[in-house]
C-alpha positions as CSV (number, residue, x, y, z in Angstrom):
1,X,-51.8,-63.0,-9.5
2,X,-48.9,-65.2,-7.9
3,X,-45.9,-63.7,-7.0
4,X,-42.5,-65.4,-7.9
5,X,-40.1,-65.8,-3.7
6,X,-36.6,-66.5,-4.2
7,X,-35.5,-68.6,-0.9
8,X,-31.8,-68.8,-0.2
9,X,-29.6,-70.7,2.0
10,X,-29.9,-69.6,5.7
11,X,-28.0,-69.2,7.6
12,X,-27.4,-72.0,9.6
13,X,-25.9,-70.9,12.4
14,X,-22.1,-71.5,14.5
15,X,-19.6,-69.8,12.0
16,X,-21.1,-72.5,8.9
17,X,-20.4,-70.8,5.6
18,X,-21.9,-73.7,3.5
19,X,-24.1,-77.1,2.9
20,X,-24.2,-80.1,0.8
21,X,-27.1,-81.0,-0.5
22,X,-28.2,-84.7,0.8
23,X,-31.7,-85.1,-0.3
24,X,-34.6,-82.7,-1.5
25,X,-37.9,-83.5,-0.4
26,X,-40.3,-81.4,-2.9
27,X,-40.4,-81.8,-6.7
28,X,-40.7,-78.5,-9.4
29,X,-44.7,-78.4,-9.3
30,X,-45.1,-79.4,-5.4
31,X,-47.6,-77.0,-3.8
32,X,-45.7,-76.4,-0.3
33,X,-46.9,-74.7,2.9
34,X,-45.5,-72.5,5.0
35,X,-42.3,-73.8,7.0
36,X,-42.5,-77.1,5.5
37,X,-39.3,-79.3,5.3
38,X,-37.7,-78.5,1.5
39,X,-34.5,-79.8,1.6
40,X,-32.4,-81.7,3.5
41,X,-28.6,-80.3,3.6
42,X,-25.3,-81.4,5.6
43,X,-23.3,-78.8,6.9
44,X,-19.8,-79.7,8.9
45,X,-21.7,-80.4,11.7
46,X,-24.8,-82.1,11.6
47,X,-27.6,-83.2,9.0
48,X,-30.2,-80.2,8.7
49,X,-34.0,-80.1,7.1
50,X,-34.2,-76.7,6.1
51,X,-37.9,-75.6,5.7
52,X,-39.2,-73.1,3.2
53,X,-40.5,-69.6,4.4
54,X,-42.8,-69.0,2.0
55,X,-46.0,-71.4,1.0
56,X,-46.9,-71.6,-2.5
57,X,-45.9,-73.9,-5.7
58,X,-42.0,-74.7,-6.2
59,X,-41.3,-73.5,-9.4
60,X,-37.7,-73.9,-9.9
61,X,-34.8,-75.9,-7.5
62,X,-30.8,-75.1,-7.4
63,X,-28.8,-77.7,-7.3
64,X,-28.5,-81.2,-7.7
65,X,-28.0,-83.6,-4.6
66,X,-24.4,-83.5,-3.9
67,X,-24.1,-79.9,-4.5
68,X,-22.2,-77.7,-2.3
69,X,-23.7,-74.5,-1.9
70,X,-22.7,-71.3,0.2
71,X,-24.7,-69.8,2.6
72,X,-27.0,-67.2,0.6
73,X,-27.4,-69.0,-2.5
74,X,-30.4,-69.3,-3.7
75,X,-32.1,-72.8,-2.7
76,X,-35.5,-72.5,-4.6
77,X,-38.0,-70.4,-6.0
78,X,-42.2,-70.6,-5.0
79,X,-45.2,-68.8,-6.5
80,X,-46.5,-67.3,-3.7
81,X,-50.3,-67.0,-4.2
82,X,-53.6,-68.1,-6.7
83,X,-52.7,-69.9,-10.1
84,X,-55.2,-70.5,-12.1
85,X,-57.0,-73.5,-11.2
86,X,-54.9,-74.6,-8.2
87,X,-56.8,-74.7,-5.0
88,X,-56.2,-75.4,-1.5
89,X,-54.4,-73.5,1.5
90,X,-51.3,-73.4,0.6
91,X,-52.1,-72.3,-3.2
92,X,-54.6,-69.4,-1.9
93,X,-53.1,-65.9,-1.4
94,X,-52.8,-64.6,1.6
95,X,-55.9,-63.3,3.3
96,X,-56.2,-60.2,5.7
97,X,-57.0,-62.7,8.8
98,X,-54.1,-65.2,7.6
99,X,-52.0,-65.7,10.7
100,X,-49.1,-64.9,9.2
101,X,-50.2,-61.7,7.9
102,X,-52.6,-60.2,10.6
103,X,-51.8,-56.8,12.2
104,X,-49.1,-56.5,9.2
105,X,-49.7,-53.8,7.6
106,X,-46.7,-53.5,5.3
107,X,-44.2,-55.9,6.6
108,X,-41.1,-57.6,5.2
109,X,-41.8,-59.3,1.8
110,X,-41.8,-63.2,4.0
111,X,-44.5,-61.6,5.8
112,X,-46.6,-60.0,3.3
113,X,-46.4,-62.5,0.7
114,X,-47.8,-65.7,3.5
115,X,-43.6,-65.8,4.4
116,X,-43.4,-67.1,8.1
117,X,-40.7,-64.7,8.7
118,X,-38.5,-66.5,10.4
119,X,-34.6,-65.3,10.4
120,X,-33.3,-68.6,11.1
121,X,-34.9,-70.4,8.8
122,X,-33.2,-73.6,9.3
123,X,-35.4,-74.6,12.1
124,X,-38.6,-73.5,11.4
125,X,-41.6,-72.9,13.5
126,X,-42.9,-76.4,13.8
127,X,-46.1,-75.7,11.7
128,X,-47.0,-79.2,10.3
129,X,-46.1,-80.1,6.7
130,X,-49.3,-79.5,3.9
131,X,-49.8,-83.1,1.9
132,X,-48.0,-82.6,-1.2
133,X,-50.1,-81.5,-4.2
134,X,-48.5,-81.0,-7.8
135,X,-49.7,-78.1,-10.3
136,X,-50.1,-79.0,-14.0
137,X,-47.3,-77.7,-16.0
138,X,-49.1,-75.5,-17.9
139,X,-51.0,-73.8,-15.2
140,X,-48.0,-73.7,-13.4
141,X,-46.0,-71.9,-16.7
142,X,-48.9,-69.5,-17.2
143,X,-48.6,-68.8,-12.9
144,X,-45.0,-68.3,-13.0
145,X,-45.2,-66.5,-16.6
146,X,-47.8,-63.5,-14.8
147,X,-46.1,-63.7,-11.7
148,X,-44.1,-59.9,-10.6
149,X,-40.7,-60.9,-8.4
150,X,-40.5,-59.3,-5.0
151,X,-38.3,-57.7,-4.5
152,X,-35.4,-58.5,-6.0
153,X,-34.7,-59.9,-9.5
154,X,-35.0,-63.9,-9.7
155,X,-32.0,-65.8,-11.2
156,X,-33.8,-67.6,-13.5
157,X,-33.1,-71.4,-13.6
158,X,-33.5,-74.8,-15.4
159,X,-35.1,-77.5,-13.5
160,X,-33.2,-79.5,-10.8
161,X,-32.1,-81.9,-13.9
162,X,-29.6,-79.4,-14.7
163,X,-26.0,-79.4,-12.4
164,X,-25.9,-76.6,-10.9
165,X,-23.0,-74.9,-13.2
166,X,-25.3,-74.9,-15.7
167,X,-27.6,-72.6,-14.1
168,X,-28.6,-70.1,-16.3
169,X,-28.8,-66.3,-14.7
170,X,-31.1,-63.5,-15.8
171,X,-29.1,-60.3,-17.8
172,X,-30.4,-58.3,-15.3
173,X,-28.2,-57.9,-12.2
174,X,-29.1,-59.4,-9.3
175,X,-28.6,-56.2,-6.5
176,X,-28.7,-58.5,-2.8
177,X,-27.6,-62.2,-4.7
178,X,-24.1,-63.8,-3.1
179,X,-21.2,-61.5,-3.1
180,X,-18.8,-63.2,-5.2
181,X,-16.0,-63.9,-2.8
182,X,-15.1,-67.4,-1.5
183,X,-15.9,-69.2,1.5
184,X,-13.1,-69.8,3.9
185,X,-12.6,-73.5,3.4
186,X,-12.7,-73.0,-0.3
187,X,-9.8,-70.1,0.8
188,X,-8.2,-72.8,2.3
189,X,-8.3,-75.6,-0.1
190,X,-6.9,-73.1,-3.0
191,X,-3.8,-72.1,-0.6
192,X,-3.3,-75.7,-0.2
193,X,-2.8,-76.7,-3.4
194,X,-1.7,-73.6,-4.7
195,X,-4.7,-72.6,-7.0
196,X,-4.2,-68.5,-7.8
197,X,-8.7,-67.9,-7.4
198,X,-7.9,-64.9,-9.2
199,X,-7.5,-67.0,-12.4
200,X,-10.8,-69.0,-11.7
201,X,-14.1,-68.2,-13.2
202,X,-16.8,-69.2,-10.6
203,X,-19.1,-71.0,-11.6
204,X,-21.9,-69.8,-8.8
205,X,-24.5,-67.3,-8.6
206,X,-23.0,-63.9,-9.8
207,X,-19.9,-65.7,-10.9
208,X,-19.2,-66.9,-7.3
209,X,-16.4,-69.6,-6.9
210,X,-17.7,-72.7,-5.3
211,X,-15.2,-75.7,-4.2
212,X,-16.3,-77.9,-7.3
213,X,-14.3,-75.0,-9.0
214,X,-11.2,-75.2,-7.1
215,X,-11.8,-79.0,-7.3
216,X,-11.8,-79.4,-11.0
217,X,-9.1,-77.0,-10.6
218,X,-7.2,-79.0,-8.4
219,X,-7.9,-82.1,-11.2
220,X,-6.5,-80.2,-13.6
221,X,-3.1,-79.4,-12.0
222,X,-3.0,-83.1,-11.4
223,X,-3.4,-83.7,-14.6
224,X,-1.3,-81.6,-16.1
225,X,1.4,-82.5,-13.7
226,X,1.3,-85.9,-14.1
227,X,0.9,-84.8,-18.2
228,X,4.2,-83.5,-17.6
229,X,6.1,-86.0,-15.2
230,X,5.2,-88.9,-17.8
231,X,6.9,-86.4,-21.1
232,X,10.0,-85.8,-18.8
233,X,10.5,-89.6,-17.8
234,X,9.6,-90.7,-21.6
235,X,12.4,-87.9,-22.7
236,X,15.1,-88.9,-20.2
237,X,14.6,-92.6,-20.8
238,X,17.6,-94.0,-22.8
239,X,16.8,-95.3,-26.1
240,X,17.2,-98.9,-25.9
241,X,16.0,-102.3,-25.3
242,X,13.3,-101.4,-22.6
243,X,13.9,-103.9,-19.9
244,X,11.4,-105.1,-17.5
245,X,7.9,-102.7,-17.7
246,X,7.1,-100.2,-14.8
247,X,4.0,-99.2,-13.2
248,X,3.7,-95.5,-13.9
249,X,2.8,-93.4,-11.3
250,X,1.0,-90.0,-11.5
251,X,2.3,-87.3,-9.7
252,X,-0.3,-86.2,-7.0
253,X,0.3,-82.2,-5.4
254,X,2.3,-81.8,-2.2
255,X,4.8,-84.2,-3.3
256,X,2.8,-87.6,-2.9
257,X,3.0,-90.4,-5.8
258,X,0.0,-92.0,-6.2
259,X,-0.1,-95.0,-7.5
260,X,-2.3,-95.9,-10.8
261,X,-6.2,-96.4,-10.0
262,X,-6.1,-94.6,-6.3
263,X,-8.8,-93.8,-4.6
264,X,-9.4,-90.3,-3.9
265,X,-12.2,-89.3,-0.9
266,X,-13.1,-85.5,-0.6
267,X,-12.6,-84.6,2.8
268,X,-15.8,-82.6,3.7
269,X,-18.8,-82.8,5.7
270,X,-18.3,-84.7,8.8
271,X,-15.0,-85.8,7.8
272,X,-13.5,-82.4,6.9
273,X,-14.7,-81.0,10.0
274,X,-13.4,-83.7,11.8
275,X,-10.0,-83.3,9.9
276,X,-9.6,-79.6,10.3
277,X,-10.3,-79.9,13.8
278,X,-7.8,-82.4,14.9
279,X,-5.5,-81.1,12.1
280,X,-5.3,-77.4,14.3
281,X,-5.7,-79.2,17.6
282,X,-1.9,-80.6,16.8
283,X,-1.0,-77.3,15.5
284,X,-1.8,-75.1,17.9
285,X,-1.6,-77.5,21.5
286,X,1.5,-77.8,23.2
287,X,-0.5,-81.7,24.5
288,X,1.2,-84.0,27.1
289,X,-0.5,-87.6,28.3
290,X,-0.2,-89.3,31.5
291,X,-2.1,-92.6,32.5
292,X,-2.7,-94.7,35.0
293,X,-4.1,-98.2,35.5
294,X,-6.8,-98.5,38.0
295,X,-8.9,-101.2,39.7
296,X,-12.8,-100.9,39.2
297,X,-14.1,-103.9,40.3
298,X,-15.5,-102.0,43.4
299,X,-17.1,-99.1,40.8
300,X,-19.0,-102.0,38.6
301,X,-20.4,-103.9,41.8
302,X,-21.1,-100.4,42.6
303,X,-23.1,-100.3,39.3
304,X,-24.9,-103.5,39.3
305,X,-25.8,-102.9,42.9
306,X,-27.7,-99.4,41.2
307,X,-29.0,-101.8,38.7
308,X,-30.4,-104.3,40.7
309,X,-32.1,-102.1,43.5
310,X,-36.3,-102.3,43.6
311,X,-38.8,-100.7,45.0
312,X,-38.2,-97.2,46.3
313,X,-34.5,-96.9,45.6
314,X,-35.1,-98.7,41.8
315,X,-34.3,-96.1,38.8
316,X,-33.5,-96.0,35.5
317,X,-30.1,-98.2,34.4
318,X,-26.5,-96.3,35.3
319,X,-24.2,-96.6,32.6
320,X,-20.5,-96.9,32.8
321,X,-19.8,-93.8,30.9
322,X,-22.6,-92.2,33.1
323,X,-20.7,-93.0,36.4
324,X,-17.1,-92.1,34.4
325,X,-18.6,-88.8,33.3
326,X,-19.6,-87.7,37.4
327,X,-16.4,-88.4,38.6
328,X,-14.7,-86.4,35.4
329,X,-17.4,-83.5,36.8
330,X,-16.2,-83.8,40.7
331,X,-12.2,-83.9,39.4
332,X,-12.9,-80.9,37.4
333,X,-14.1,-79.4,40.7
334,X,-11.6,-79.6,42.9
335,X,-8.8,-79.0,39.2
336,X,-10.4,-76.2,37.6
337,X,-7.4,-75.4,35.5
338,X,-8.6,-78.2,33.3
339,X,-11.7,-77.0,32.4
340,X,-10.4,-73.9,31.0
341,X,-9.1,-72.1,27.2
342,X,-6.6,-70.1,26.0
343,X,-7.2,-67.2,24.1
344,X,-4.2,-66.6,21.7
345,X,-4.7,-63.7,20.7
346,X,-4.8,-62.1,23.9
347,X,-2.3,-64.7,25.6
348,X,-4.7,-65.3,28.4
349,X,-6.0,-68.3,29.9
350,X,-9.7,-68.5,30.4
351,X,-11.1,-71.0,33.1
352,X,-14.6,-71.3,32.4
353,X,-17.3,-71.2,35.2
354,X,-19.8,-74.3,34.2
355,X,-18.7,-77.7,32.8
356,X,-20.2,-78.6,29.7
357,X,-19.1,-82.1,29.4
358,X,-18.6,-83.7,25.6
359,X,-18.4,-87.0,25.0
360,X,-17.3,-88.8,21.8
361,X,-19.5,-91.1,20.0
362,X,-18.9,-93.2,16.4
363,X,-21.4,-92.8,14.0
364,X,-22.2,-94.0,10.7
365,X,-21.5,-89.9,9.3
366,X,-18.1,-90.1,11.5
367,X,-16.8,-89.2,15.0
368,X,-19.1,-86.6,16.3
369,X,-19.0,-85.2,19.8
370,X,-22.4,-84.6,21.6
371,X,-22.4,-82.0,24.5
372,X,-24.0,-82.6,28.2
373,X,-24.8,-78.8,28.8
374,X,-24.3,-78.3,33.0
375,X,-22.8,-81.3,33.3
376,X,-21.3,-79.9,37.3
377,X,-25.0,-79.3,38.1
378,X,-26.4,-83.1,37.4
379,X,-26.4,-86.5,39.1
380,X,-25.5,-89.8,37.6
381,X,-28.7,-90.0,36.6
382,X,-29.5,-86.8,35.1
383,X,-25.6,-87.6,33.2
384,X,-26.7,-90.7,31.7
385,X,-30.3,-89.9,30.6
386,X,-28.6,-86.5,28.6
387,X,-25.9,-89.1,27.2
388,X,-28.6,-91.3,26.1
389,X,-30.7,-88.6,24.2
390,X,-27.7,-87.2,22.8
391,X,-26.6,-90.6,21.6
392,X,-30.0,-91.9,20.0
393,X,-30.0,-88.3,17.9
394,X,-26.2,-88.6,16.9
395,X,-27.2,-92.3,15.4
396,X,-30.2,-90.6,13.4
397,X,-28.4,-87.9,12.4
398,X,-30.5,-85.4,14.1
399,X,-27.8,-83.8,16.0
400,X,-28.0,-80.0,16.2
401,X,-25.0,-77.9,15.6
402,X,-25.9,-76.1,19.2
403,X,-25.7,-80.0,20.5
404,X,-22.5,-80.7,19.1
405,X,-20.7,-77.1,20.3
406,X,-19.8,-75.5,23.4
407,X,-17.8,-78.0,24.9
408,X,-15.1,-77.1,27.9
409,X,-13.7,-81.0,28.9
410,X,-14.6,-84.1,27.0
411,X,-14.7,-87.9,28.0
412,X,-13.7,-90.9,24.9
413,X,-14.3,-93.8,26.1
414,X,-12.3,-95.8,23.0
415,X,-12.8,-98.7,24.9
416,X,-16.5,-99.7,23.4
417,X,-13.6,-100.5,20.2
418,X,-12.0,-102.8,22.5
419,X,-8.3,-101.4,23.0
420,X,-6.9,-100.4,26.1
421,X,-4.9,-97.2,25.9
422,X,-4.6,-94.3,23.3
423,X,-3.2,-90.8,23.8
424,X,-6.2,-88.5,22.5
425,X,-6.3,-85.8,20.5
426,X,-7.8,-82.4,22.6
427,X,-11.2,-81.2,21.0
428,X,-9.6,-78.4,20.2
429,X,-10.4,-75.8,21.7
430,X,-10.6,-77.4,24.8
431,X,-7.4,-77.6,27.9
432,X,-7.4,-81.6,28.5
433,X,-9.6,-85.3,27.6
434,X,-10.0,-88.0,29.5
435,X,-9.7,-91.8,27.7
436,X,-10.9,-94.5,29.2
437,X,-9.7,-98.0,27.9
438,X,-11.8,-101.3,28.1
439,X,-12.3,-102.9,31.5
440,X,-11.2,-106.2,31.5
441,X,-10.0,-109.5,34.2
442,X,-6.6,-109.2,34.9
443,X,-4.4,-109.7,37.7
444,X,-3.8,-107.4,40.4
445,X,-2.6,-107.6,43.9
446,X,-5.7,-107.3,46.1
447,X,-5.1,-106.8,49.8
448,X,-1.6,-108.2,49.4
449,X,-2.4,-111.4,47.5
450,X,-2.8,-111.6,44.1
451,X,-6.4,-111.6,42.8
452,X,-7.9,-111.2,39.3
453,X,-9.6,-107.9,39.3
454,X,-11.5,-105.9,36.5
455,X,-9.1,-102.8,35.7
456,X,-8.9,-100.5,33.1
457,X,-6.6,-98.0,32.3
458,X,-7.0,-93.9,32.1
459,X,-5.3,-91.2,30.1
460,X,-5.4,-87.4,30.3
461,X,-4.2,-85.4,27.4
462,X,-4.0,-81.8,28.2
463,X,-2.9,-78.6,27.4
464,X,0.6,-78.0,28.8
465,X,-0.3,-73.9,28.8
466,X,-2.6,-74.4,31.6
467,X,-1.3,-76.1,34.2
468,X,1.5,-78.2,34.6
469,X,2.0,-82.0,35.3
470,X,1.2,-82.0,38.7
471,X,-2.5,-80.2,38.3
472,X,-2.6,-83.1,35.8
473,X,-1.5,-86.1,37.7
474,X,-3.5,-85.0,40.5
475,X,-6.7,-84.9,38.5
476,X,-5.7,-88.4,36.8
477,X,-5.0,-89.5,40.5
478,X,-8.5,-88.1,41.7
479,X,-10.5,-89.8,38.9
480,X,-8.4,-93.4,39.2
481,X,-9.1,-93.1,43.2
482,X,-12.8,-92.9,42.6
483,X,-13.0,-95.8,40.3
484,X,-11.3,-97.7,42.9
485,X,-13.0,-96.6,45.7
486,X,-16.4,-95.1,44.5
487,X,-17.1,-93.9,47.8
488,X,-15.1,-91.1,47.6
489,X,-17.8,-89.3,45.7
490,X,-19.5,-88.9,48.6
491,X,-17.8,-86.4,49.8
492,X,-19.2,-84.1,46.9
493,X,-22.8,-85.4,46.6
């Protein structure tokens, strides 16, 4: 006799309160195994395929793709165990020498019902995937039909071709489903626009308010607005010959016309990460830039004479930003102000003992930043084959949130877009970034004479609460004297 497993959204980890679901990989029917890949979810952070913890056949799925849902939701539920007819591993119930199972006497209900009993689901254990097998319907009905829940009571649900307001729940209570509070960012996108939640009826799990509620009730107050701006302007107009027609503009909330047929993008995901980010970076950061233009001719012949070395002294290729980022790791040396944060709440400044060096790389999701973890601790080359990894994941999407956190100083090199200054925005909540523009001929006096030389410029934003300008020009001053005279590193190697 099977045994219907309710599996919920994990949690995924670094303060995330909710995913979008991007793709899901098994069908209703799919026989799945234990720890195998179910869905594939976006949080504000990276993509993530979560994997089930139980193995059996998927008998019902929450959510369509494009669904946000909160962490403890439920995600899907299995038939853990024997239907009639199905065969195979991951259909069989758990035996006494099952490895998931052995020594278990009475474990959790993950472990005693073929669960892997992982916490952190949202990882897995690496186990590989069973082929995927589908159960007919009505051996799967009469399965699920005979099947007692563990545990608690599952929310029953129609198939994924239902939205995901339309799922239907059970009479009975479920005791351990989602509270029915909001998640912060749905807290926040209510105060913004003034939605009273109190007045909302969720449309989640246990009547839980999800942000398609406070987005349909963000429509509506558009609506409704613009429902009234176009009754007041039709009242006040004078009744007479109309003269020349008007575009008529909606009213939009916080003030802003919109004009007729605008585009409006949800800022989430990637984006809204991005967004809040940058948004409390300028809120919070007192930030002042410096810059300076420097020669690097000397740093690239430096470069291609790394490049072009054989034999004994031949290695893997240095890379620009690889060299860039050592010098940013020896300036931070010798200014450790810089690699510091401030703790508001306790009005302290915290310098931070290790430099864990981000770097900011575009994507086809958005501007993510990839950490170098230890980056005081490595050589150019240990830099640039970390920036490397990092950068082939962050184009796939593979990114980890652990791999995109934790940063103390960070490096943008905006000139790969082919500009030559900006004045950053601090990866808050970083003390200070260094930009680096594009490197291009220009002319320069040389030695006295005027030469064409290959410069670029440098800027440091930084946090005016931990140090002042001079710890900042001197660290701008450090960096630009490397690049011009790249022997000056070896004092620190």
């Amino acid at each position: 006799m099977a045994q219907v497993l309710e599996f919920k959204l994990p949690d995924l980890g670094e303060g995330l309160t909710e995913a979008e679901i991007v793709r899901w990989l098994v069908e209703v029917g799919d026989v799945v195994a234990i720890d195998q890949p179910v869905v594939e979810v976006e949080t504000a952070k990276a993509m993530v395929e979560v994997p089930c913890p139980y193995g059996g056949v998927v008998t019902a799925r929450f959510g369509e793709e494009g669904t946000e849902l909160p962490v403890g939701a439920p995600l899907l539920t299995v038939a853990v165990g024997a239907p009639e007819g199905a065969s195979g591993p991951a259909a069989s119930p758990p035996s006494s020498s099952s490895p998931s199972s052995s020594g278990k006497g009475s474990g959790s209900g993950a472990e005693s019902s073929g669960g892997s009993g992982n916490v952190l689901v949202g990882y897995g254990t690496g186990a590989p995937a069973a082929r995927r097998r589908r159960i007919r319907p009505d051996r799967l009905d009469r399965a699920v039909a005979e099947a007692p829940v563990s545990g608690a009571p599952v929310v029953e649900a129609q198939v994924v071709e239902a939205p995901v307001a339309e799922v239907l729940v059970a009479e009975a209570p479920v005791s351990d489903g989602p509270v029915p509070v909001v998640s912060p960012l749905v807290r926040r996108l209510a105060r913004q626009h003034d939605i009273d939640l109190r007045r909302l009826a969720g449309s989640g799990p246990d009547g839980l308010i999800l942000r398609a509620d406070v987005d349909r009730a963000i429509r509506t107050a558009e609506e409704t607005a613009a429902a009234t701006a176009r009754a007041a302007q039709a009242s006040a107009r004078p009744r007479a010959k109309p003269s020349t027609p008007s575009v008529s503009v909606a009213a939009a909330p916080n003030g802003v016309a919109a004009a007729a047929g605008a585009e409006r993008i949800p800022l989430r995901g990637v984006r809204g990460a991005v967004a809040d980010k940058l948004s409390r970076s300028r809120t919070e950061i007192p930030d002042a830039t410096c810059w300076v233009d420097a020669d690097a001719t000397e740093l690239m012949a430096v470069r291609a004479a790394m490049n072009a070395a054989t034999g004994p002294s031949a290695g893997p290729k240095v890379s620009v930003l690889a060299l860039l980022a050592r010098i940013c790791t020896a300036a931070l040396a010798r200014f450790p102000e810089l690699n510091a944060t401030v703790d508001t709440e306790a009005r302290e400044i915290v310098r931070l003992p290790g430099v864990h060096l981000g770097f900011a790389a575009q994507t086809e999701r958005g501007l993510v930043v990839p950490v170098v973890r230890d980056a005081h601790t490595r050589n150019v080359e240990s830099i640039g084959a970390e920036i490397a990894r990092l950068t082939e994941l962050a184009r796939t999407g593979k990114l980890s949130p652990a791999q995109l956190t934790g940063g103390t100083f960070t490096l943008n090199n905006y000139g790969v877009f082919g500009v030559d200054g900006s004045t950053p925005i601090i990866n808050h909540p970083e003390a200070a970034m260094l930009g680096v523009g594009r490197i291009m001929p220009k002319p320069w006096v040389y030695q006295g004479e005027l030469a064409v030389r290959q410069v670029v410029q440098l800027s440091l934003t930084f946090d005016h609460r931990v140090c002042d300008g001079g710890t900042a020009g001197g660290f701008l001053r450090y960096v630009a004297d490397c690049v011009e005279q790249p022997a000056v590193l070896l004092r620190t190697l």
